[in-house]
N, C-alpha and C positions, 0 to 999 in steps of 0.2 A: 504494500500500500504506500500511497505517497504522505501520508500521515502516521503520528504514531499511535499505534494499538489502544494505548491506553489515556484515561483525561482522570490520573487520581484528583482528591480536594485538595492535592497540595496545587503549589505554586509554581505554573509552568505554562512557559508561553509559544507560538508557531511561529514566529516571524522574528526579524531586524527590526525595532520600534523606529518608527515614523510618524510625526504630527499627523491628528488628522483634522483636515478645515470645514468639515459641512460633514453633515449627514449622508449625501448621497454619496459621498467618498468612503464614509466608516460604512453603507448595506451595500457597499462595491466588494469591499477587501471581506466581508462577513463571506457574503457569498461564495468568494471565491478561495477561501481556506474551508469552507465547510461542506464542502459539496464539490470533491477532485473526480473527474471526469475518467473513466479508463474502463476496460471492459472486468468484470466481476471475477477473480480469479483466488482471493485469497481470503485465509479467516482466521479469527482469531478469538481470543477469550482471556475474560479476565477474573477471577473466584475469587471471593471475597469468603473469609469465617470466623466465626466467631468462635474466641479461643478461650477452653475452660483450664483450669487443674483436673487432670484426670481424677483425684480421690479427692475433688472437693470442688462441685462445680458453682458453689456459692460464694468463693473465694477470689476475692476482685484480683485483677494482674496488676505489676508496680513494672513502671515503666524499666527499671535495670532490668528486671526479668526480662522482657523482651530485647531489650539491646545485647546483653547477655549471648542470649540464645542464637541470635539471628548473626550477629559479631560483623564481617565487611560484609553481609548481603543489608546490615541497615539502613533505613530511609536515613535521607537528614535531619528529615525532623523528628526520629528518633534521636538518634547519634547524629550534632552536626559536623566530626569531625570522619565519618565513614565513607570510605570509598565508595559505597552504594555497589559491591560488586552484581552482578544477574547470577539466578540459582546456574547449575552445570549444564541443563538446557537453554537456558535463553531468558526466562522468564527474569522480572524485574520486581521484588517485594515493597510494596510501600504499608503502611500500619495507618489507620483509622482513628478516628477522636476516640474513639473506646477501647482501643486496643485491640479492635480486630485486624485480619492481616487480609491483604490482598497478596494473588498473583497475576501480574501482566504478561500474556505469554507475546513474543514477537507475530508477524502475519507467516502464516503457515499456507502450502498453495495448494494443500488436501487436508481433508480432514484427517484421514489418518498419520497425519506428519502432525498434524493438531495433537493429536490425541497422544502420542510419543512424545512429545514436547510437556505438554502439561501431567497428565501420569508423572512422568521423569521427576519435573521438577515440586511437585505436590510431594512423593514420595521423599525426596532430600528435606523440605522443607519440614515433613512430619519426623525425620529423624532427627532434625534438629530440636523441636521441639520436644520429642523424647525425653531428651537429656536434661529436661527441666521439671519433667511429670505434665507438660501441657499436652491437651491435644485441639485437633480443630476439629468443631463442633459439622454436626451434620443438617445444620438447622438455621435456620434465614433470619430469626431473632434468637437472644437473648433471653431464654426461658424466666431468669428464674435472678439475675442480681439487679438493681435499679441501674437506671443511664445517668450516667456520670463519663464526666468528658475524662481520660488519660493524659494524653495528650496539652501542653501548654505553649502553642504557637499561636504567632497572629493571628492567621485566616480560619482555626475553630473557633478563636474566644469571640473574632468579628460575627464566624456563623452564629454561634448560640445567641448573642445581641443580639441581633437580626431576628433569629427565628423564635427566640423568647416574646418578641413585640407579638406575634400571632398565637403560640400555643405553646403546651408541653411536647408536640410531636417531632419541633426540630431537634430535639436532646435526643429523644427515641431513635430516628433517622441517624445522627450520627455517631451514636455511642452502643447501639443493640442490634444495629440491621446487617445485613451481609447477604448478596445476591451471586448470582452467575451472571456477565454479561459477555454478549454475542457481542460483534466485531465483523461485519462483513463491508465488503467494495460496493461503495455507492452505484455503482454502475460507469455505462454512456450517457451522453448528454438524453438520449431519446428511452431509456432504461428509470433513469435516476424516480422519476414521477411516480412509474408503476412500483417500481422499488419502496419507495419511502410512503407511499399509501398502504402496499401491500402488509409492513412490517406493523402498522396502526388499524389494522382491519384484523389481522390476527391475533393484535394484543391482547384484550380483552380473553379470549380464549387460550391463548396459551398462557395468561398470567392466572388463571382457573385452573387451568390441568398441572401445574404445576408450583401452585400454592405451598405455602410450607412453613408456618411462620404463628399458627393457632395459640399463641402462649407468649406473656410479656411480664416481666416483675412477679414470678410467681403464680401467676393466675392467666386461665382461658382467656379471650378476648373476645371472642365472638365473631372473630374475624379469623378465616384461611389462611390470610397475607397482612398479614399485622405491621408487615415492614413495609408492602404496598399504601396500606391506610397512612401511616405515619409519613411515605411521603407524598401523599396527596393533601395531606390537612399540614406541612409543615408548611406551607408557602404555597399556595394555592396558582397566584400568579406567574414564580419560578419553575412548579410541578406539572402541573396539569397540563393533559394531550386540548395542543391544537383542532378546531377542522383542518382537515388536510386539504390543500391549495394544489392549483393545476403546476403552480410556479417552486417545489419548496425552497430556493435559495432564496428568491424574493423574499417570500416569505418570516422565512427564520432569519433573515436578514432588519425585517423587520419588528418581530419578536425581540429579537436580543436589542435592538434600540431602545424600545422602548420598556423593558426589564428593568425593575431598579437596580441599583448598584446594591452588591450586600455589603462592599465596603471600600474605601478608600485605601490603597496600596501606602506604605511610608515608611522609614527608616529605623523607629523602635518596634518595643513589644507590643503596641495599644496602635490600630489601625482605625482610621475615623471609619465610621460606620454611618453614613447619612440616613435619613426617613425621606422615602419617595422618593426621590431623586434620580432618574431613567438615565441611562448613558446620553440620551437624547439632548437632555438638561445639561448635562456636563459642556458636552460640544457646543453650546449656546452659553456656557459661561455660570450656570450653579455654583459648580465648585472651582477655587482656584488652581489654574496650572490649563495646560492646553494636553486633552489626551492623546493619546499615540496608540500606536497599533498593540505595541502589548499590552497597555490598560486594557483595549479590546478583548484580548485575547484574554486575559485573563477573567474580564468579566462572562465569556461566553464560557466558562470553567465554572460558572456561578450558577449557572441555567441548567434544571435537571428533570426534562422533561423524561416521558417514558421512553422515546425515541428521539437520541440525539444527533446530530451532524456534528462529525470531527475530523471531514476529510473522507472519512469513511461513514459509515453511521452505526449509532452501537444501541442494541438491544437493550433498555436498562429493565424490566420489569417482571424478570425472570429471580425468583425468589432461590437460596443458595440451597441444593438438593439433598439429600440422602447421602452419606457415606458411597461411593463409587457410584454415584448416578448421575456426575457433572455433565460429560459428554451426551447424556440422553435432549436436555433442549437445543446443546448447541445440533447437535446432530439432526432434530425435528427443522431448526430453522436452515440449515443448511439445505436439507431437501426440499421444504417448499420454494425457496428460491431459485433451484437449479436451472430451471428453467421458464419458459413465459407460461404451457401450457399448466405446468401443476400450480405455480404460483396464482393465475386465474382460477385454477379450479378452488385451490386454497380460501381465497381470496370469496369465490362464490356458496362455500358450504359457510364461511365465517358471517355472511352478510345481515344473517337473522339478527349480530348480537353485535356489529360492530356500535362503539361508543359505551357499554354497559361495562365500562372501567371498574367503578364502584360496588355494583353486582358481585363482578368477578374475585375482587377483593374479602368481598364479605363471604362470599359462597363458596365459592369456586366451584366445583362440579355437580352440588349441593341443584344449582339454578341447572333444570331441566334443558334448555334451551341451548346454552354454554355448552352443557354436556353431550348433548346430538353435534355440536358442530365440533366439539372436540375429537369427538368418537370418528368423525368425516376426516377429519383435518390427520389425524395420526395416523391413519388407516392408508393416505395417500403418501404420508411419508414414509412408510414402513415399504409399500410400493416403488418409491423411489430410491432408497435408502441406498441398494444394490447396485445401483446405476453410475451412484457416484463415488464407488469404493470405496462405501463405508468397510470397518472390519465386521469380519462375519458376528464374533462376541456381541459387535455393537445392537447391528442387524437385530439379533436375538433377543437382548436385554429391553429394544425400544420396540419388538414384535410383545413381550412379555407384558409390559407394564403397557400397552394398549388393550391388549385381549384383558388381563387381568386386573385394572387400573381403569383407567379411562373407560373401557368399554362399562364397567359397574358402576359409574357416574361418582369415580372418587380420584383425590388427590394426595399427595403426601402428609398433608396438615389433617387428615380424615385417620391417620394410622399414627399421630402423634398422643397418647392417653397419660403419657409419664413425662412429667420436665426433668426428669433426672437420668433421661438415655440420649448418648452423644449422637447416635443415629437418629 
């Protein structure tokens, strides 16, 4: 890809900073880092988990613990003096305001070079963690300790400000959640459209069939995707799915203008945090200073819709799986994209349910409706699966959990009855 795989909440920009003068100059340069033109060849993925003590999953982590553990693969802003080395496959670790851990794998040009890559470095990553009694959880939230930020960097204390002004749900979002995200090539110019409709017509469905998240601070929720919930009520304006436009770089190009800032960049610990104030505002003179393309850029790092553009476009709303079931959504999304005809057909068993974001959140396969198009939608990937060399193990595991899963109008958060099991 011509982007990089991954947009963690740390602080990382796409370009050379350059002034920008007007508006239509900053939904010029949007557009055109967020939507790289090329035929669709490669994928990627990025796991995020939440990481318990194995003989004590009540027991919060202390930040040395994980520096400790993780030694030159730590973020900076773990450890800022760490080389940041990549695990032995490729993948890049960065750590979450709660102390969960992500892995960013590089773009893979099969899935099964995908799935070598992350295995690989998943497994390093777990022996590491060994060595300390932790393990990474199998589960999308944080069952069972309160959300408390770990982490003491600028850009979380600016997030919790920010998202503290609307709810308790931005602490839950950054301090208890942990998903799977997809990472696939935007497409051709004449691709991109069908692409980035296609991926928001099956959200809702595949954010149901693959729920996982039933359990928050101890107690049920009520919710399948409790980490979905938390990021829809954290920022409603920064979260939530647009209508999808004939145009999407125009689009999102004007989206992230008019986005508030969550925070003003600067040189100590305490980053200004404005109220209201859109990128749009700024380039019109709000705040002082004249912004540049990394302000841009970093504010489009602020923006966390369910489907984002990062060059490529990345899946966000896939909740973090089962113990060995990560490659199961990337592998569902990988086949309905393969080509025009299944991704239509995809795209036409989803149409009853497209938009019941919320629904799916709450239910998941629970909503009868969700469940018929889930039951269509796997049914076609499982058809396709073989076409695109998937491995046969794969084939099998994502044949299994349709016939026996999906087909029974159930999800992972439906076989959740204990907070106290790492699966």
């Amino acid at each position: 890809m011509t982007a990089p795989l991954s947009v963690s909440r740390e602080d990382r920009t796409i370009g050379s900073p350059a002034e920008l003068r007007d508006r239509a100059e900053a939904e010029a340069y949007v557009a055109s880092v967020c939507f790289k033109h090329g035929p669709p060849a490669r994928l990627g993925a990025e796991l995020e988990w939440v990481v318990q003590h194995s003989g004590n999953p009540h027991l919060r982590l202390q930040v040395h613990q994980l520096a400790d553990v993780l030694g030159p693969h730590s973020p900076p802003s773990l450890s800022p003096d760490s080389p940041h080395l990549p695990l032995p496959h490729g993948s890049t670790v960065t750590v979450e305001p709660g102390g969960q851990l992500e892995a960013s794998s590089p773009p893979r040009p099969s899935l099964t070079e995908l799935i070598t890559t992350v295995d690989g470095d998943t497994a390093a990553l777990t022996d590491l963690l060994d060595t300390a009694g932790l393990v990474l959880s199998g589960r999308a939230c944080d069952p069972l300790r309160p959300s408390r930020r770990l982490l003491d960097v600028p850009r979380y204390a600016a997030m919790e400000e920010t998202f503290d002004r609307v709810g308790p749900m931005g602490r839950v979002m950054m301090c208890s959640t942990a998903a799977v995200q997809v990472c696939v090539d935007a497409g051709t110019t004449g691709q991109i459209p069908d692409r980035w409709a296609a991926l928001h017509d099956l959200g809702p469905v595949l954010l149901a069939a693959f729920a996982n998240s039933p359990w928050l601070d101890g107690r049920p929720t009520g919710w399948a995707s409790s980490r979905m919930r938390a990021w829809f009520e954290l920022d409603p304006v920064r979260t939530h799915p647009w209508p999808v436009a004939l145009d999407p770089a125009a689009d999102w190009a004007r989206r992230a203008l008019d986005t508030p800032l969550l925070c003003q960049r600067g040189h100590g610990q305490r980053w200004e945090v404005p109220r209201d104030i859109t990128f749009a505002d700024w380039l019109i003179g709000a705040l002082p200073g004249t912004p540049t393309t990394s302000d841009l850029d970093y504010h489009l790092t602020t923006i966390f819709p369910p489907v984002r553009p990062h060059g490529h476009l990345e899946v966000r709303y896939i909740d973090t799986q089962p113990v060995g079931q990560w490659a199961v959504p990337v592998a569902v999304v990988a086949a309905l994209l393969a080509d025009a005809d299944t991704t239509q057909a995809a795209r036409d068993a989803c149409a009853p349910v497209v938009g019941r974001w919320l629904v799916a959140a709450r239910d998941g396969l629970r909503d009868a409706r969700l469940a018929s198009s889930a039951a269509a939608v796997f049914e076609l990937a499982c058809r396709r699966l073989p076409i695109i060399d998937a491995p046969e193990s794969l084939c099998r595991l994502v044949e299994g959990i349709t016939e026996h899963r999906v087909g029974h109008g159930r999800c992972p958060a439906d076989d959740m009855t204990d907070p106290l099991e790492i699966r």
